[in-house]
C-alpha positions in Angstrom: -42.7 -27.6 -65.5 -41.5 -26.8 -61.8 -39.4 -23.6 -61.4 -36.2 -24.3 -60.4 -35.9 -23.4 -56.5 -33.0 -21.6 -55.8 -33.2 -21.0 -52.0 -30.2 -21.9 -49.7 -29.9 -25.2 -49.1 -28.3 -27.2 -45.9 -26.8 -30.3 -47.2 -26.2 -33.3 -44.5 -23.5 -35.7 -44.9 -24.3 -38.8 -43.3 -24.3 -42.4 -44.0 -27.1 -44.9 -43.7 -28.0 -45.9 -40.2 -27.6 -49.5 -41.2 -23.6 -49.0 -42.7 -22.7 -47.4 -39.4 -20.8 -49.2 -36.8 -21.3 -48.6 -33.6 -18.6 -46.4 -32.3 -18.2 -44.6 -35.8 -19.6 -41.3 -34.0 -17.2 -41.1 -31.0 -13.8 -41.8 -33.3 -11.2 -39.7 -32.5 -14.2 -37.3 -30.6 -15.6 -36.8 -33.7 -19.0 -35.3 -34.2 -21.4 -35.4 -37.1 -20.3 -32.7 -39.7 -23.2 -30.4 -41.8 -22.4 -28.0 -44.0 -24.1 -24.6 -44.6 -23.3 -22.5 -47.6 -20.5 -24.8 -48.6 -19.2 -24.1 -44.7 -18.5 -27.2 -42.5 -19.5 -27.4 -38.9 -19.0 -29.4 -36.2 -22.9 -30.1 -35.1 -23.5 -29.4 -31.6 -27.5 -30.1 -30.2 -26.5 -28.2 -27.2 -25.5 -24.9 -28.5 -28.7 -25.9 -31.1 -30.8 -25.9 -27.6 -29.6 -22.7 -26.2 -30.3 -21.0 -29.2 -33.2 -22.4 -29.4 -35.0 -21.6 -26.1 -33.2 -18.3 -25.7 -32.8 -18.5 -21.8 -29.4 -17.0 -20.1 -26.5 -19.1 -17.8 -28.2 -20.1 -14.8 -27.1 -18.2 -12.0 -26.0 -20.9 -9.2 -24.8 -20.3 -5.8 -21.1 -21.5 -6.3 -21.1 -19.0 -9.5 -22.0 -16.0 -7.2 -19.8 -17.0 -4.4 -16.7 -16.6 -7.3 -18.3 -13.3 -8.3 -17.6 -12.5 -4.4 -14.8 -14.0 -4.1 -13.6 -11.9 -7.2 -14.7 -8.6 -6.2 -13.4 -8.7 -2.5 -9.7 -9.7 -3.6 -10.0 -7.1 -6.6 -11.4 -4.5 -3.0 -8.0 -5.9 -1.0 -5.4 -5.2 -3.8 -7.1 -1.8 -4.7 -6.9 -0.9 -0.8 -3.2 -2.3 -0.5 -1.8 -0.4 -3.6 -3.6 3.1 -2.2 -1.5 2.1 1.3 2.1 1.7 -1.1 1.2 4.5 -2.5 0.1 6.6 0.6 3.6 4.9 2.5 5.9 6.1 -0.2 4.7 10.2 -0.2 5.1 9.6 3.5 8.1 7.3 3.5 11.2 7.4 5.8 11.9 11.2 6.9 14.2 10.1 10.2 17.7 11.1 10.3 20.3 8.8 9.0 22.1 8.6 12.5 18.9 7.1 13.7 18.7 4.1 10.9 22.0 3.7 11.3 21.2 2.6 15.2 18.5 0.1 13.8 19.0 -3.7 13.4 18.5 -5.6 10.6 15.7 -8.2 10.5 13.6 -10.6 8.2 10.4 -9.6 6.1 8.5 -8.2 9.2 5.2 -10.1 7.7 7.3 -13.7 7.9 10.0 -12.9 10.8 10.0 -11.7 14.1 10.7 -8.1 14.5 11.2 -5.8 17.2 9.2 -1.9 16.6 10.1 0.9 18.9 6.6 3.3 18.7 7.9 6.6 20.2 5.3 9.8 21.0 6.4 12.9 21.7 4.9 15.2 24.4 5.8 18.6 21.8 2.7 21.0 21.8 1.3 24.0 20.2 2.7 27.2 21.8 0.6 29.1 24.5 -0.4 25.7 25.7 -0.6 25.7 29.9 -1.0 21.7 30.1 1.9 21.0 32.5 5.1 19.3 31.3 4.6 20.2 27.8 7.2 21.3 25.1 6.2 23.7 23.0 6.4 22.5 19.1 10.4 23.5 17.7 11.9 22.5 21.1 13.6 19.4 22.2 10.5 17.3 23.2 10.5 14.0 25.5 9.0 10.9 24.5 5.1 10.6 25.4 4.8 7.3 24.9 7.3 4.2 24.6 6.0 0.9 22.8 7.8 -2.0 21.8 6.0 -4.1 19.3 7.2 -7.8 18.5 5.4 -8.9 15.5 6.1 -11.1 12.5 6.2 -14.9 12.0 3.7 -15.3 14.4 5.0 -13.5 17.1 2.8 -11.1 18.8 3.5 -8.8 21.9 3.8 -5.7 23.1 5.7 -4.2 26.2 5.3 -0.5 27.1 7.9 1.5 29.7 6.5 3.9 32.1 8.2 7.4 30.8 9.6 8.5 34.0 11.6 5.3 34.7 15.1 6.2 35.1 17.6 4.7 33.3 21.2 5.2 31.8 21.2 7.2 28.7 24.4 6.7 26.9 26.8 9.4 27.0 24.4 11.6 29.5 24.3 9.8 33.0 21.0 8.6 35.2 17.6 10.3 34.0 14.4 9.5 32.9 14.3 7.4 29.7 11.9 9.8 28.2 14.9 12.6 28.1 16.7 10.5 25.9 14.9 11.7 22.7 15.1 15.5 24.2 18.6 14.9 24.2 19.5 13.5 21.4 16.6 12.0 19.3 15.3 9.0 18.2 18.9 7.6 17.6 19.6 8.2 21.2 16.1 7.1 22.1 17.0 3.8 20.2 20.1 2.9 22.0 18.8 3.7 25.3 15.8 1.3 24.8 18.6 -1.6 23.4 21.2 -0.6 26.1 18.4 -1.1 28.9 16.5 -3.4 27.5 19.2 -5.5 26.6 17.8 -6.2 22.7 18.3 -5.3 19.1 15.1 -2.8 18.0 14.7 -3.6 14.3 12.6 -0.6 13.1 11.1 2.9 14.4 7.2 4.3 14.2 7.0 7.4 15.6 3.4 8.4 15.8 2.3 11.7 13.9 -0.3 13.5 16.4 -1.3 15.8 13.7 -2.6 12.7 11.6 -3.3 10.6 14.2 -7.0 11.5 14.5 -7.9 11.6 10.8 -7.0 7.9 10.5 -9.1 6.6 13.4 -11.9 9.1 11.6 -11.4 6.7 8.4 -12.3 3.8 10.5 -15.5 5.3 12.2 -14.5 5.4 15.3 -13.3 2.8 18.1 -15.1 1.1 20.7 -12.7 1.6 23.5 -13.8 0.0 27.1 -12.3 1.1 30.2 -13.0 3.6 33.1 -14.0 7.0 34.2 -11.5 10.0 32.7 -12.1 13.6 32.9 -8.8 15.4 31.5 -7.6 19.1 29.8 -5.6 18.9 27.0 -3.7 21.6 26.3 -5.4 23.5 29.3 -8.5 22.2 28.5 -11.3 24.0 26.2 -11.2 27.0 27.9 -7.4 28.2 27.9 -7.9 27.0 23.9 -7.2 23.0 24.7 -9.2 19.8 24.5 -11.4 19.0 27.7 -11.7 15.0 27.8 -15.3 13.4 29.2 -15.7 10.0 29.2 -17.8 7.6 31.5 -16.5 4.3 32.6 -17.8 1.4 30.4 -17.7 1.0 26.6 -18.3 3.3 23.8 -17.2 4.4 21.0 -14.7 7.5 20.4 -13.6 9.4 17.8 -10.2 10.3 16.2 -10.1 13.4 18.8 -11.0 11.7 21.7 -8.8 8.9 21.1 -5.4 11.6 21.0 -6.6 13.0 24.5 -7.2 9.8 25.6 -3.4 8.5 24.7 -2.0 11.8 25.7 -3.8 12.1 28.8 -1.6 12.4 32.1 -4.0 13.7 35.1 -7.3 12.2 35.1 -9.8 14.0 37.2 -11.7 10.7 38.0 -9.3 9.1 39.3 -6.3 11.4 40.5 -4.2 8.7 42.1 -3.3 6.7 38.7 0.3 6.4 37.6 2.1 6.5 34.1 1.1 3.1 34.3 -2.4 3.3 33.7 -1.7 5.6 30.9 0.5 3.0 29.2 -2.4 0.7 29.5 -5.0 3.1 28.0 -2.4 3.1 25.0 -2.3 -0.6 24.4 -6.5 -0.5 24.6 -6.0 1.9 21.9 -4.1 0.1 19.7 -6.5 -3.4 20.4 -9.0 -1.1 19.8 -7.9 -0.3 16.4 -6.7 -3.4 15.7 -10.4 -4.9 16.0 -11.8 -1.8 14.0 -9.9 -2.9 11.2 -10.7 -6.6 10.6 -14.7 -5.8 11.1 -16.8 -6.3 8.1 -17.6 -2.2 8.8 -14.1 -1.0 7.8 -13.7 -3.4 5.0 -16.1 -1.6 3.0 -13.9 1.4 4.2 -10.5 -0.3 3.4 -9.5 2.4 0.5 -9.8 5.4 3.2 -8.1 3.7 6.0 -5.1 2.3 3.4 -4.8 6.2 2.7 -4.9 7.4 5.8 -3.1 5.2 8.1 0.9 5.5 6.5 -0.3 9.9 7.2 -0.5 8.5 10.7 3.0 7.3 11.0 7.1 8.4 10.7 9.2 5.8 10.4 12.2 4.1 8.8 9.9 1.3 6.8 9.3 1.8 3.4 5.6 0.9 1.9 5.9 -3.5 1.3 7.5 -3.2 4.9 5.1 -1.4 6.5 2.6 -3.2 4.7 3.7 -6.4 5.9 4.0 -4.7 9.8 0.4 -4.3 9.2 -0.3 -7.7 7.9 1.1 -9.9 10.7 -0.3 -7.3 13.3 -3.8 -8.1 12.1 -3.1 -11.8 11.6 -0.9 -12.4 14.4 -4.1 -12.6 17.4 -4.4 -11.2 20.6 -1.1 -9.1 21.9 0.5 -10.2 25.3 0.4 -6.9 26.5 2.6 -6.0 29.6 3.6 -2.8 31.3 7.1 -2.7 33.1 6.0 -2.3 36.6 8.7 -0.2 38.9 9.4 -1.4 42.2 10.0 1.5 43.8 10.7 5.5 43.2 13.8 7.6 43.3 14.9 11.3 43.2 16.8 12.3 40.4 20.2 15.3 41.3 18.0 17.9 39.5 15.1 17.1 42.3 12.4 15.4 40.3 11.0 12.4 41.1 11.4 8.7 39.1 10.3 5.1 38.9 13.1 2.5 39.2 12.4 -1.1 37.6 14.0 -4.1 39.3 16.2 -6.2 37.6 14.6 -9.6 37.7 11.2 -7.8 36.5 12.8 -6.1 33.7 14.3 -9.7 32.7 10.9 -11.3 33.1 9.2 -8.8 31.2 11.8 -9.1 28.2 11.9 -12.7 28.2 7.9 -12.9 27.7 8.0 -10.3 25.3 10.4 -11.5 23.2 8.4 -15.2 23.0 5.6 -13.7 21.6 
């Protein structure tokens, strides 16, 4: 007699082919059942064919293009949360006299908004550059940049330093002498009062920092002509001695300051504060194109860090984030300089730039289109 086998068994439940009717199988998206080990299972021949020949997912172009697509926005949010982060150890020290002169706008990523960019011209003590304030004394504005960005506005208007104006509460001078005399409050209502329009948030441009974030983005390619200029006295009194030849290249965070800050230029000794103001917009285009190149997105962490170091102002991080935004996806700036019509000698005997009235109209209007 045949020993019993006592092996596991697999035990089909089926019916005859010939009891079936036709659409039995696909009732109710049934499949046949089997049962294994007094188990029942839904009986799949594909997962019976994977298993069977042992090969992995195909890997298809669409799937990588997700795996891309996944890794770049997981790249974006890491960068954007190091810049919140970076914005809030670095957020808002102004005084509260000079937010209280501020108007109130929109979202700056989805409304128009109206940025006062300030510079001052304080440097380290012993320097012999001429003009200079030595760091702890009241210190002019460098540099005077309006920014109109947000909702698809983009523009950018820059006034000549020595254009003489009237500074509330202190008579005719040079609109520069407004933050010596009373900050960036009073530097924000001269701008309104002469500008005639409501400034809706300050960046005043740390110097210190200033290099270390155009470092983060490798450089800039800046394209323009021929300056020779001495910083600070220049190399030798313990200064900064700027060489660059006319044409494009690109510069580093150290070059770039002394290129922004520089006021006599060797090469050409007969430019204005004018041509300076123009340098200072290439600058800003400059890093404006740095930052949407494929070079610095694999840099984005670093530059997120660095750029809020760069910057003083009134915004907090999601506003300043959102500055940035519509800056980078707002195009090509219209970028004017006020142009003076003439000059004019102030009662202490120096020498300014007077801005006509129909220009100064034409300049805001354009600006404030976008």
């Amino acid at each position: 007699m045949a020993e019993e086998d006592d092996r596991p068994y697999t035990t089909y439940k089926a019916r005859p082919r010939f009891l079936r009717g036709r659409d039995d199988d696909a009732l109710d998206g049934a499949k046949p059942e089997y049962e294994v080990h007094g188990r029942r299972r839904r009986f799949d021949p594909r997962a019976l064919l994977r298993r069977e020949s042992g090969r992995p997912r195909r890997l298809t172009v669409g799937r990588v293009l997700r795996y891309l697509a996944l890794a770049a926005a997981t790249w974006v949010l890491i960068s954007a949360i190091v810049f919140l982060i970076s914005a809030q150890i670095q957020e808002a020290k102004l005084s509260t006299a000079a937010e209280n002169e501020l108007d109130p706008a929109g979202y700056t990523l989805t409304s128009p908004n109206t940025v006062l960019m300030l510079g001052s011209d304080a440097r380290t003590e012993g320097t012999k550059e001429a003009g200079a304030n030595v760091i702890g004394t009241p210190s002019r504005s460098d540099s005077i940049l309006l920014m109109r960005v947000g909702g698809g506005a983009n523009a950018t208007l820059s006034i000549p330093r020595d254009t003489v104006v009237d500074i509330p509460g202190s008579g005719r001078n040079k609109i520069n002498a407004a933050y010596a005399i009373g900050g960036p409050a009073l530097a924000i209502r001269t701008v309104e009062s002469y500008l005639g329009i409501e400034v809706n948030h300050l960046v005043e441009v740390n110097f210190e920092n200033f290099p270390q974030l155009i470092d983060s983005l490798g450089g800039i390619t800046y394209k323009g002509g021929c300056v020779v200029s001495r910083i600070n006295g220049g190399t030798r009194n313990g200064g900064y001695t700027l060489r660059l030849r006319a044409g494009e290249r690109e510069i580093s965070g150290e070059q770039a300051l002394a290129l922004a800050r520089t006021r006599k230029n060797d090469c050409a000794p007969d430019e204005d504060d004018r041509t300076r103001a123009r340098r200072q917009q290439k600058i800003l285009a400059a890093i404006k194109s740095k930052v949407i190149s494929l070079e610095t997105f694999i840099r984005l962490p670093w530059v997120s860090w660095a750029a809020p170091r760069a910057l003083q102002s009134d915004m907090a991080g999601p506003t300043l984030l959102g500055l940035v935004g519509a800056e980078l996806i707002g195009g090509g700036a219209d970028a004017r300089v006020l142009k003076p019509s003439g000059g004019v000698t102030l009662p202490d005997g120096g020498a300014g730039l007077v801005v006509d009235d129909a220009e100064r109209q034409r300049a805001v209007d354009r600006f404030l289109k976008g």
